[in-house]
MDTraj code that builds the backbone (N, CA, C; nanometers):
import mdtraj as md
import numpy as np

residues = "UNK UNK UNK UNK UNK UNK UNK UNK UNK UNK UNK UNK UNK UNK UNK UNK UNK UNK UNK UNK UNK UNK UNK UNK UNK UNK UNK UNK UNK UNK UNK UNK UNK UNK UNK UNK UNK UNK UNK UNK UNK UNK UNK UNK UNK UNK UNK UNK UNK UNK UNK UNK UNK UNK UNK UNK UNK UNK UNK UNK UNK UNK UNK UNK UNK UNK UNK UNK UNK UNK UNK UNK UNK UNK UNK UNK UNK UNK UNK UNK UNK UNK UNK UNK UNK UNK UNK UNK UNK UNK UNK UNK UNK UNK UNK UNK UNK UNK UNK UNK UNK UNK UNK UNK UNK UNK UNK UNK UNK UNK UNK UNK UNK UNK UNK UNK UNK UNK UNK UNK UNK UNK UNK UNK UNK UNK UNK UNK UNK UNK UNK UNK UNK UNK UNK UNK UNK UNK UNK UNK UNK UNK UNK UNK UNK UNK UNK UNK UNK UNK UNK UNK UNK UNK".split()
xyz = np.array([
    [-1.2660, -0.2297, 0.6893],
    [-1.2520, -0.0930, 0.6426],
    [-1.1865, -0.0067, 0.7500],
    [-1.2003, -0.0179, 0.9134],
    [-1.1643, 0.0365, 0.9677],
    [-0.9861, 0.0326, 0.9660],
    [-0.9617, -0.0919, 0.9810],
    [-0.8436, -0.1003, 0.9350],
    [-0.7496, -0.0437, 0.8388],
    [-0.8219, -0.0340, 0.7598],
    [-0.7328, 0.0873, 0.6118],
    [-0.7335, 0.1931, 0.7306],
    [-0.8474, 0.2353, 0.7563],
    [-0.8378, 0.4055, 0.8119],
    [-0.7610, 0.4239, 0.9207],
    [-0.7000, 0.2923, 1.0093],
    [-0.6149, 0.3108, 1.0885],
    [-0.4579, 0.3278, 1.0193],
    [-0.4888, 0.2823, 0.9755],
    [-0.3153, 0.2308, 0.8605],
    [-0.2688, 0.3635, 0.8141],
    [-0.4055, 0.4448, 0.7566],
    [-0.3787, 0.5197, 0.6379],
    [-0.3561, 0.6655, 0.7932],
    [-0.3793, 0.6688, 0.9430],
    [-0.3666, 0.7396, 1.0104],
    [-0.2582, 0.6952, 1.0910],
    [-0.2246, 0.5787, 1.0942],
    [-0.0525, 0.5601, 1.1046],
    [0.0465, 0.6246, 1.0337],
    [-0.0264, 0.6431, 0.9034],
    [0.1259, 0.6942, 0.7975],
    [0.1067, 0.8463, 0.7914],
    [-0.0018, 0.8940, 0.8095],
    [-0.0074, 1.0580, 0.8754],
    [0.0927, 1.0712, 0.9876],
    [0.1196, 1.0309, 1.0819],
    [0.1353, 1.0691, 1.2166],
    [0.3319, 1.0735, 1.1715],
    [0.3433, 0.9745, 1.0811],
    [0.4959, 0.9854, 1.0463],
    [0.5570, 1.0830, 0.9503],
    [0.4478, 1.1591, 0.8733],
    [0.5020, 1.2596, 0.7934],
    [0.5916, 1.3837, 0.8359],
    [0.5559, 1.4309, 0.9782],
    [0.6392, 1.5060, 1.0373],
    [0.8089, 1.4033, 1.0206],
    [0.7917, 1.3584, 1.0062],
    [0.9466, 1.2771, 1.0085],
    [1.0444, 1.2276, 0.9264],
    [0.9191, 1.3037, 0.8092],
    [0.9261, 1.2458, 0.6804],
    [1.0965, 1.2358, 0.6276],
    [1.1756, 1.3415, 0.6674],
    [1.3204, 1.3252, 0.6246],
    [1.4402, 1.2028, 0.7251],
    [1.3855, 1.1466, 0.7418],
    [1.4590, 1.0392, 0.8591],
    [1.4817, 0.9583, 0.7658],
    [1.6027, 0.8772, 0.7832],
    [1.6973, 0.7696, 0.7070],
    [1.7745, 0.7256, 0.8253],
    [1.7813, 0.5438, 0.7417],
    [1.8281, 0.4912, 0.8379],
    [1.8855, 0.3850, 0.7546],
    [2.0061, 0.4188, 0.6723],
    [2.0703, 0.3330, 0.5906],
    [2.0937, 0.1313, 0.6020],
    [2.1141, 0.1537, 0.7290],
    [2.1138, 0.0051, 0.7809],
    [1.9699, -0.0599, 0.7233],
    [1.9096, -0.0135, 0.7314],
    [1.7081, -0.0601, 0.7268],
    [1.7219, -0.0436, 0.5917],
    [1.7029, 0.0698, 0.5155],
    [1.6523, 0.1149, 0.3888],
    [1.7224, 0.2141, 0.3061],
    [1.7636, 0.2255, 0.1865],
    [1.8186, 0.3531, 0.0731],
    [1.7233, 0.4739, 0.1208],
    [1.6136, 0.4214, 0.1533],
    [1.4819, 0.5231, 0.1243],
    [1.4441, 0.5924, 0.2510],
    [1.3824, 0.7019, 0.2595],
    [1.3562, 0.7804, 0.3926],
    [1.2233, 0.7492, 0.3951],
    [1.1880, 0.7364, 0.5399],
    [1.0422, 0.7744, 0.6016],
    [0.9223, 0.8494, 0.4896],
    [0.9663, 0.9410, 0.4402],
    [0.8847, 1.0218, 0.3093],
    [0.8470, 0.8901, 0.2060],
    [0.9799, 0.8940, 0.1773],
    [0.9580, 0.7949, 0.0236],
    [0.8800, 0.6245, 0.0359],
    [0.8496, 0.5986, 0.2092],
    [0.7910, 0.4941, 0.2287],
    [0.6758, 0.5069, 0.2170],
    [0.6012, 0.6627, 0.3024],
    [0.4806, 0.6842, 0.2661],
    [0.4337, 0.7438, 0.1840],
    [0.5116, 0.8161, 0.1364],
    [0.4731, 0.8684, -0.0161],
    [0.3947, 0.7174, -0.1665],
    [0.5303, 0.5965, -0.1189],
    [0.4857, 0.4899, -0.1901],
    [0.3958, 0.3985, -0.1741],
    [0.4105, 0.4010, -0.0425],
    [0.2223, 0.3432, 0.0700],
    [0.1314, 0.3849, -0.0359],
    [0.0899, 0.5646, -0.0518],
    [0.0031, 0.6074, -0.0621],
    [-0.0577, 0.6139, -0.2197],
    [0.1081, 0.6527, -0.2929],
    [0.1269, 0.5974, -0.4270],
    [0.0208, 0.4652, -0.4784],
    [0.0920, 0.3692, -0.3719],
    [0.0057, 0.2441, -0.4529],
    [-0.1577, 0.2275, -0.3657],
    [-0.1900, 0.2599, -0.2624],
    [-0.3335, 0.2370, -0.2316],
    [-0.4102, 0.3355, -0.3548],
    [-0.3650, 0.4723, -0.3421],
    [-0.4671, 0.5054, -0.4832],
    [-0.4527, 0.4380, -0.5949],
    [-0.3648, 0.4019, -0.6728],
    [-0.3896, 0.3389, -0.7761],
    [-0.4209, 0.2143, -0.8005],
    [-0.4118, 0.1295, -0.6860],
    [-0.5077, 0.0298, -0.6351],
    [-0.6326, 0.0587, -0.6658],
    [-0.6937, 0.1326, -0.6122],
    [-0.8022, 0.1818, -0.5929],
    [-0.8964, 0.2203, -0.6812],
    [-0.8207, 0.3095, -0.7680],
    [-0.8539, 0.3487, -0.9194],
    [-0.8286, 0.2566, -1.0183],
    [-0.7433, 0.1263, -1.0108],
    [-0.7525, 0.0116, -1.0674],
    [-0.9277, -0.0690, -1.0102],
    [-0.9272, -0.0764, -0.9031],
    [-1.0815, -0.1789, -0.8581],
    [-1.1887, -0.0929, -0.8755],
    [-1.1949, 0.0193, -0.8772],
    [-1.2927, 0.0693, -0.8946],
    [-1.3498, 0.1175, -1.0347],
    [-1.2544, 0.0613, -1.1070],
    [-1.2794, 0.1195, -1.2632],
    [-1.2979, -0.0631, -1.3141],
    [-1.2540, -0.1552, -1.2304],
    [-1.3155, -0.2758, -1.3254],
    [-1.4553, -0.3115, -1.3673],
    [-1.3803, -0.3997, -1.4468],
    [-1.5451, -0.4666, -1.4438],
    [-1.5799, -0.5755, -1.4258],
    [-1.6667, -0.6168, -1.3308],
    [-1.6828, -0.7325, -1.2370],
    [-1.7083, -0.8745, -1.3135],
    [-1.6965, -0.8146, -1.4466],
    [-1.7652, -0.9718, -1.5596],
    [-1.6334, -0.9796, -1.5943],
    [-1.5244, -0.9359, -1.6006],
    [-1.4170, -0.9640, -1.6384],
    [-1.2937, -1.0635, -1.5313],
    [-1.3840, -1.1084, -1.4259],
    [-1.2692, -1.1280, -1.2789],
    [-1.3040, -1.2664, -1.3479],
    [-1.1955, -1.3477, -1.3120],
    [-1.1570, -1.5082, -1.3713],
    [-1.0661, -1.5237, -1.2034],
    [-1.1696, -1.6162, -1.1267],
    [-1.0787, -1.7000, -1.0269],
    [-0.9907, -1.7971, -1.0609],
    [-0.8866, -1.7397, -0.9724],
    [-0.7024, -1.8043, -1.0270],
    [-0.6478, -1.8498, -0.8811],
    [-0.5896, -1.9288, -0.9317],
    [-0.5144, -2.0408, -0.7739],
    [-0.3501, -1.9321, -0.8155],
    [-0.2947, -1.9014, -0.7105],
    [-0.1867, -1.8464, -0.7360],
    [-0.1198, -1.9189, -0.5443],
    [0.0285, -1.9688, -0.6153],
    [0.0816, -1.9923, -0.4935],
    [0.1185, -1.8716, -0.3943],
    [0.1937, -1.7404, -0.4335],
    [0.1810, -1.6837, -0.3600],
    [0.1206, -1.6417, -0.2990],
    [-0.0205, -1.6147, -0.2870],
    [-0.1056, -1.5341, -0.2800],
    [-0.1371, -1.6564, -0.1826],
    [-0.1513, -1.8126, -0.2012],
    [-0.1552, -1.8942, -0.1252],
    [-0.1163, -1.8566, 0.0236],
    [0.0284, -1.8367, 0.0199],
    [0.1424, -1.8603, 0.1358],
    [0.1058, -1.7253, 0.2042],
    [0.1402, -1.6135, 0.1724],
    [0.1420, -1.4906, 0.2110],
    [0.0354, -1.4294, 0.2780],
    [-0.0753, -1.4511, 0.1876],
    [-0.1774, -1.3728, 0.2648],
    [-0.2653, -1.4324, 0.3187],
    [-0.2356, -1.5738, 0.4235],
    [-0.2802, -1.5773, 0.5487],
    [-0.1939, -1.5547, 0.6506],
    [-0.0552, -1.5158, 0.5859],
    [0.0513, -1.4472, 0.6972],
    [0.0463, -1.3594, 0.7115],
    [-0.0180, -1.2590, 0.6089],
    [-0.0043, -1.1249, 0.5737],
    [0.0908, -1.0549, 0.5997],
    [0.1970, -1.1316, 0.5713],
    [0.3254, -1.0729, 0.5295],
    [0.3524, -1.0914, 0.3449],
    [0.4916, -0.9367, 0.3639],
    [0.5134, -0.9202, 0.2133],
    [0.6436, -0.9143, 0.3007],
    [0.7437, -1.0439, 0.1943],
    [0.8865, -0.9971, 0.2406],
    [0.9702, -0.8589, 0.1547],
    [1.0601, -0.7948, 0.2185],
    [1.1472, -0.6735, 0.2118],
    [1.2898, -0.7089, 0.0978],
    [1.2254, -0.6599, 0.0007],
    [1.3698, -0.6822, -0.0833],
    [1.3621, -0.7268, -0.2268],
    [1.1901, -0.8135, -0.1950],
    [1.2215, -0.9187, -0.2853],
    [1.1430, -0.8865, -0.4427],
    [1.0636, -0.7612, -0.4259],
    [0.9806, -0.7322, -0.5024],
    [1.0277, -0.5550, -0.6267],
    [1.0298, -0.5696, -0.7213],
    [1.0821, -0.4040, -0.7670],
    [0.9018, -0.3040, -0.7814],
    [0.9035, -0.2478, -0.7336],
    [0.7690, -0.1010, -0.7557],
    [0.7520, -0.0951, -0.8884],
    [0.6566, -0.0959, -0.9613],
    [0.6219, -0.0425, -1.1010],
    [0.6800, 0.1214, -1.0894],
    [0.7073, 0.1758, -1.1898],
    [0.7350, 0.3271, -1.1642],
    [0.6595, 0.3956, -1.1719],
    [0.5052, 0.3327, -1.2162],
    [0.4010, 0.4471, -1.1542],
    [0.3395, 0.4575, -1.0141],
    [0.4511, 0.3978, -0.9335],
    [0.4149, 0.4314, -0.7912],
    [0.5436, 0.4579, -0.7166],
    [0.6664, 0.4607, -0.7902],
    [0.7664, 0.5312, -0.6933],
    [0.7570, 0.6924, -0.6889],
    [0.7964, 0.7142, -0.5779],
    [0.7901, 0.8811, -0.5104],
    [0.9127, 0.9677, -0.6029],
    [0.8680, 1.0718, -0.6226],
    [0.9406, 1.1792, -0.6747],
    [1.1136, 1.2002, -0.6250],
    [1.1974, 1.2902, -0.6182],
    [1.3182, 1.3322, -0.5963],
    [1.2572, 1.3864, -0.4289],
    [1.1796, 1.4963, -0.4630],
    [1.1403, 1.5221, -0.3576],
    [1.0085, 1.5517, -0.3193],
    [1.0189, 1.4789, -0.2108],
    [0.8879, 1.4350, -0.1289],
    [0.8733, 1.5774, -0.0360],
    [0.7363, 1.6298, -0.0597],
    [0.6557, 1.7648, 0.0235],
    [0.6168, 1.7026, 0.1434],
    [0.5890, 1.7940, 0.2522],
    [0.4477, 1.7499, 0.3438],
    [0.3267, 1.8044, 0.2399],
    [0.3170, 1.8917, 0.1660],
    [0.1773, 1.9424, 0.1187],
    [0.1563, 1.7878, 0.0173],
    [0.2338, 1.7214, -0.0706],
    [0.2112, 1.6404, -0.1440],
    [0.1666, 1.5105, -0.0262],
    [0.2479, 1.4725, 0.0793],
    [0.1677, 1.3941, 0.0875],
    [0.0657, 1.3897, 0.2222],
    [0.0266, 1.4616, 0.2013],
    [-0.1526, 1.5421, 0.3210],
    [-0.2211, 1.5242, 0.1769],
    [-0.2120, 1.6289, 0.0677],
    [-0.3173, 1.5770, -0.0767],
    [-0.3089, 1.4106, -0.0885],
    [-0.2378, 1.3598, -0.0910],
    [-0.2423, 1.1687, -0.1220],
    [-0.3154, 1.1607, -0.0470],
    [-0.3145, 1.1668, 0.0954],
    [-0.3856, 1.0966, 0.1998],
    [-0.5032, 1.1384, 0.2241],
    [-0.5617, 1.2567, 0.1869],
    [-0.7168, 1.2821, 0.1281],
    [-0.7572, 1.2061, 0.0197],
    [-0.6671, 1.2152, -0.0463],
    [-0.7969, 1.1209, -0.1932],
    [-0.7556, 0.9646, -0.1356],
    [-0.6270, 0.8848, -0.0791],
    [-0.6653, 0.7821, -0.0380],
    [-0.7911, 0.7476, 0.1101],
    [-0.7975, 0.8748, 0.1651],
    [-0.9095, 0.8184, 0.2815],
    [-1.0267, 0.8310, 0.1574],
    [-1.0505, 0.9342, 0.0637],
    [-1.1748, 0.9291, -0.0216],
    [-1.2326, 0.7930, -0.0508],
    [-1.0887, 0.6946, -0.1473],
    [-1.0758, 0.5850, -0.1978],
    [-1.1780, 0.4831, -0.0906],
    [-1.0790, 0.5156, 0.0201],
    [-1.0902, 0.3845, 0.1377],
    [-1.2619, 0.3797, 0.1652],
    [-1.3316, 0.4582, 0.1839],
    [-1.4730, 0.4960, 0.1776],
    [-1.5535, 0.4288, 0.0828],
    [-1.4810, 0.5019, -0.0564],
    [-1.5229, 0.4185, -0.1932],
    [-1.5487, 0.2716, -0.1828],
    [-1.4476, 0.2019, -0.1228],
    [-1.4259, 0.0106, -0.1337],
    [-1.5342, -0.0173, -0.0477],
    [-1.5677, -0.0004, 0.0032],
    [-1.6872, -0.0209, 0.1484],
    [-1.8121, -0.0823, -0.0038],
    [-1.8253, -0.0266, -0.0832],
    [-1.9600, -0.0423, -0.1704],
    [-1.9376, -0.1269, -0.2984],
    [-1.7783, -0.1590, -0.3201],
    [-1.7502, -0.1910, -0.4439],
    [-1.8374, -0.4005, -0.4521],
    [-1.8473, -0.4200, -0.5845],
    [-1.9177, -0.5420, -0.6034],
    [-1.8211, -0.6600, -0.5162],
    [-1.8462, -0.8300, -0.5094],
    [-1.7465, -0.8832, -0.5028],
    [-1.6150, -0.8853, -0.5833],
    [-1.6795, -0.9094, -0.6955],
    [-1.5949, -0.9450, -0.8115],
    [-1.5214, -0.8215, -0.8937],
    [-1.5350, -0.7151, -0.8095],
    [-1.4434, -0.5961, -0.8886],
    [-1.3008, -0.6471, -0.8557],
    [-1.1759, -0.5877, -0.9559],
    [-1.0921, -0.6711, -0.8734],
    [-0.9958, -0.5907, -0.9210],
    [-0.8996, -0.5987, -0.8931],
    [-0.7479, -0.5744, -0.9141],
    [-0.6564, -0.6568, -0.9588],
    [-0.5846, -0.6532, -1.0644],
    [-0.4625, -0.7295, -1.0899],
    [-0.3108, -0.7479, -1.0178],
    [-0.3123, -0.8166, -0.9637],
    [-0.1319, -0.7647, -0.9155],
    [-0.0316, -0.8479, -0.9588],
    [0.0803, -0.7511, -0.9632],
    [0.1983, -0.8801, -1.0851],
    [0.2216, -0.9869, -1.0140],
    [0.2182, -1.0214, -0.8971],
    [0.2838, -1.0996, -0.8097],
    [0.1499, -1.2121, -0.7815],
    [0.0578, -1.1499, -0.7234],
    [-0.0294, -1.2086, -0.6845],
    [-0.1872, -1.2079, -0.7885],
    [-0.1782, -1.1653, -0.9077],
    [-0.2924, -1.2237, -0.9910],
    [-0.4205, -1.1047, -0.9385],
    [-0.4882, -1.1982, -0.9987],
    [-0.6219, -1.1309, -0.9930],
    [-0.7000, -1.1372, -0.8655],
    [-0.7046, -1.0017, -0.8190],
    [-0.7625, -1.0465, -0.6573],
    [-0.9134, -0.9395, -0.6551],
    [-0.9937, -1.0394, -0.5774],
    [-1.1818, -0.9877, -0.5946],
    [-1.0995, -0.8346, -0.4558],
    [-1.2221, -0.7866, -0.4767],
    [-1.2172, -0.7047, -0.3409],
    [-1.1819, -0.7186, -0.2407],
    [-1.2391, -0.8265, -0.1923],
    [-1.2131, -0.9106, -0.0380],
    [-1.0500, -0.8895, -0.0257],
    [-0.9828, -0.9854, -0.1417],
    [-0.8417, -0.9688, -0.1406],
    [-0.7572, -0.8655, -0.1529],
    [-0.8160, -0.7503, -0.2069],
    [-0.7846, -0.6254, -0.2698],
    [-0.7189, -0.5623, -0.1392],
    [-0.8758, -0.5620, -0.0564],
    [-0.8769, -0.5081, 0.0955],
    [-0.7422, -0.5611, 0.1806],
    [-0.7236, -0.7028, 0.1800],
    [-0.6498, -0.7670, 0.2746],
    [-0.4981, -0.7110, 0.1714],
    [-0.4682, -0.7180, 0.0519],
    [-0.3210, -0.6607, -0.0146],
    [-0.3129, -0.5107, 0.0296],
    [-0.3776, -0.4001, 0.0173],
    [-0.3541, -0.2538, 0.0904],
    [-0.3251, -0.2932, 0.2095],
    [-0.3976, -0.3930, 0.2704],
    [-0.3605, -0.3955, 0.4459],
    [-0.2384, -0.4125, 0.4620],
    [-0.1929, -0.5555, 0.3738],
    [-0.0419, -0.5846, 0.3825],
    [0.0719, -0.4935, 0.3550],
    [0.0570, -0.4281, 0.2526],
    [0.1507, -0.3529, 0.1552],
    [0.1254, -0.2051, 0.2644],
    [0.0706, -0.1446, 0.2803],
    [0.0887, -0.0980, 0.4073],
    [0.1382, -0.0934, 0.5374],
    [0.1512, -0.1778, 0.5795],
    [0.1596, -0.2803, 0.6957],
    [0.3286, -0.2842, 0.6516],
    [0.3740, -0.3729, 0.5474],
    [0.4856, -0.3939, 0.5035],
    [0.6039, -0.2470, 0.5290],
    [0.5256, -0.1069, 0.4944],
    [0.5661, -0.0214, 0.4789],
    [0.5785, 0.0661, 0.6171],
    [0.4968, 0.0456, 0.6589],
    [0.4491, 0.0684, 0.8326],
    [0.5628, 0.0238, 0.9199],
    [0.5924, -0.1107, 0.9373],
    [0.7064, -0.1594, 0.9760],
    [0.8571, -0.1344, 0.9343],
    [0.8453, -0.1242, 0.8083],
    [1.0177, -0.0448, 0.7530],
    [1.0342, 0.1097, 0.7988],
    [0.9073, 0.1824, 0.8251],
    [0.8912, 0.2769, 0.8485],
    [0.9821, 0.2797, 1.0381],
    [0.8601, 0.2114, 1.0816],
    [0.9483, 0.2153, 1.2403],
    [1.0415, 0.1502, 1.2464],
    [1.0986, 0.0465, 1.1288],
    [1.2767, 0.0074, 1.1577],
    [1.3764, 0.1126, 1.1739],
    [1.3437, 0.2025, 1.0644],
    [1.4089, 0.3121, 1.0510],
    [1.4079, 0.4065, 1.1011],
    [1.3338, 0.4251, 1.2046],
    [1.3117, 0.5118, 1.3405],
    [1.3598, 0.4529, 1.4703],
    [1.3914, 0.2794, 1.4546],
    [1.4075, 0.2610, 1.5584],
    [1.5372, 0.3439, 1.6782],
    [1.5886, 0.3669, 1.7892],
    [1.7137, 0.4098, 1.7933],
    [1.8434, 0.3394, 1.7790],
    [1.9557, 0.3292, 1.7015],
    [2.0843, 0.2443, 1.6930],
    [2.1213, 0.2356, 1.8384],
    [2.1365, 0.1155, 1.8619],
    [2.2463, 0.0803, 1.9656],
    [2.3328, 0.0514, 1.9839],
])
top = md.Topology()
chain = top.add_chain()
for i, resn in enumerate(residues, 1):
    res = top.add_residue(resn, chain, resSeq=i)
    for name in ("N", "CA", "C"):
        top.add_atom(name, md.element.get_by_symbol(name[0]), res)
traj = md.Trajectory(xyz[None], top)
């Protein structure tokens, strides 16, 4: 759990920066990375916390195999549902409100059952445990494109 709350105070600290682009790295600016970070941990969230734990069916999925003991998500290879891409334009006030109701969320998971779970298109049906370790990644994923695109050109 601490981990979300570091993650989710990594992507605070970059909002001041929020208009930075770095075409080589990404189409997308610093904003629209954490705007979509934050996008999908709440509705993550509000997906596991609204299941219901008699409904989770353990599933062998290869990806989910490979990936998440690397806890890597590769860059490129995946399209966003559109209920988690970021607006035209991305606020600082919009995303300070995200990142309150996602630290709310992150609090929330601390209590949730095993077997509450989340669906993901890629990776299936994942209990909590896994839920926890996919925000880490998909964060993480976003975290890093984030400082590509800050890095300085040489």
């Amino acid at each position: 759990m601490n981990t979300l709350n570091l993650l989710l105070d990594q992507l605070e600290a970059y909002i001041s920066l929020k208009d930075k682009r770095n075409e080589m790295v990404s189409k997308a600016s610093v904003g629209w990375q954490i705007d979509h970070s934050l996008k999908v941990f709440i509705a993550v969230c509000n997906w596991i916390e609204n299941s219901n734990p008699a409904d989770y069916k353990k599933q062998l999925n290869f990806w989910r195999l490979i990936l998440f003991p690397l806890g890597y998500i590769p860059r490129g290879k995946a399209r966003s549902p559109k209920s988690v891409l970021p607006p035209e334009v991305i606020t600082t006030e919009d995303l300070i409100n995200q990142l309150k109701v996602a630290r709310h969320h992150a609090k929330r998971l601390k209590s949730l059952p095993q077997n509450a779970y989340f669906k993901h298109f890629i990776f299936g049906m994942l209990t909590s445990k896994q839920t926890l370790r996919f925000l880490e990644m998909h964060t993480n994923h976003h975290l890093k494109i984030i400082k590509d695109i800050l890095k300085p050109e040489r």
